[in-house]
N, C-alpha and C positions, 0 to 999 in steps of 0.2 A: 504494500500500500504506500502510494505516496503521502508525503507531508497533508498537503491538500485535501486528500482524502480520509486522512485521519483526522483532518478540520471539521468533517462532515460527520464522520464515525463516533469521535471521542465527548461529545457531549450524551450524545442519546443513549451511550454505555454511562457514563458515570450518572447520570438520571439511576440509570438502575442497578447503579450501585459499583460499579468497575470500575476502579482508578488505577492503573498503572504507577508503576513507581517512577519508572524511564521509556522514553519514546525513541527510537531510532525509525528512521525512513531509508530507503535506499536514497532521497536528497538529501541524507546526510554523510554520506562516504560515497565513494570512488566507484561504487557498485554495488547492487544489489544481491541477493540470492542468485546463483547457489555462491559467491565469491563470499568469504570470513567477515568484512569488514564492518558489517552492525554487529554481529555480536562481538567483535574486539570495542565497536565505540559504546557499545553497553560496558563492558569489563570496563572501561577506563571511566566511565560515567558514576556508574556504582562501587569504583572501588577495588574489585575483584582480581586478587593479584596473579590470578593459576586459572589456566584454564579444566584443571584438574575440578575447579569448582562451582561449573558450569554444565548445565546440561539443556540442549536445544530440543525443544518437542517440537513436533509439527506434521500435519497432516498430506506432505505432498515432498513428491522427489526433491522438489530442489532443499526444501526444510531438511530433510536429510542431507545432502551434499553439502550444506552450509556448515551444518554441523561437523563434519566428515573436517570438511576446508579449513574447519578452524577447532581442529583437534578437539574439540569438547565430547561428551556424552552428547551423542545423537537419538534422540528415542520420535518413534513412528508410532501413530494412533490412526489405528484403522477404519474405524466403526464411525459415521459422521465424517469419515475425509475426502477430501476432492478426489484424491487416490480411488476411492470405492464408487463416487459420482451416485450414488444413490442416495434421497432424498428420508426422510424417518420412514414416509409410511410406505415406499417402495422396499424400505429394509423390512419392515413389521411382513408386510403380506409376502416376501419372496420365499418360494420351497425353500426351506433348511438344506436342505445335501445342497444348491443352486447359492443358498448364502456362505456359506461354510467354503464352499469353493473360488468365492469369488474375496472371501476373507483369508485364504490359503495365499491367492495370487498376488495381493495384495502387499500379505508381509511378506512374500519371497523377493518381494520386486524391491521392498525398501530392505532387506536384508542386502541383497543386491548391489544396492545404493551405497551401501557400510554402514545402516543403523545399529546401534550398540545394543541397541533391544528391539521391539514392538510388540504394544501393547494394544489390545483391541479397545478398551476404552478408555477416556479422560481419569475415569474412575479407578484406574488402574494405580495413579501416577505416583500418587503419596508413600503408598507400599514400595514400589519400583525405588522411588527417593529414597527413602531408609534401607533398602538394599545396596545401592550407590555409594550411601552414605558408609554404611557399615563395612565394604571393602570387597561387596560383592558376596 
């Protein structure tokens, strides 16, 4: 997302409730995803002196390859990602062996990519954290 675009974004989320701590844009470095350089100007932003202490989620290749680029914990969330392109109730109603399959391809493809993990849901995350955290 552009700067711009998160002009448009960043109100109607914190309305309900989502503030970010730091904002990077691809207008703000040298390039965008999949190239390292927002999450180095988050690290410098916030502090963060190792990238040993970072971890990049995200729902689509280049979210991985970013991560990858910039040596962090790269984790893939399948379920809801533009990766899987299927909408909630295109997931609800699709045959199980037909979801299952297309959640298989999914994370082989960001495996692929060099995700350090993937995880099928958001809900996953926190545990995944303390896994990371704990030295694996």
């Amino acid at each position: 997302y552009t700067q711009a675009m998160m002009d448009v974004v960043r109100p109607g989320a914190a309305a309900k409730g989502y503030v970010v701590d730091n904002l990077v844009t691809p207008d703000d470095v040298p390039a965008g995803r999949p190239a390292p350089y927002m999450i180095y100007k988050n690290m410098i932003d916030l502090a963060i002196p190792s990238v040993d202490n970072v971890v990049k989620v995200g729902d689509t290749i280049a979210d991985i390859l970013e991560g990858v680029n910039a040596k962090v914990y790269s984790v893939g969330v399948i379920l809801g990602s533009n990766e899987m392109a299927l909408t909630e109730a295109e997931t609800k109603s699709m045959p199980a062996s037909e979801l299952e399959a297309r959640i298989a391809d999914v994370k082989e493809r960001m495996l692929a990519a060099g995700a350090s993990y993937v995880i099928r849901t958001i809900e996953e995350l926190p545990a995944l954290i303390e896994t990371i955290n704990a030295g694996n």
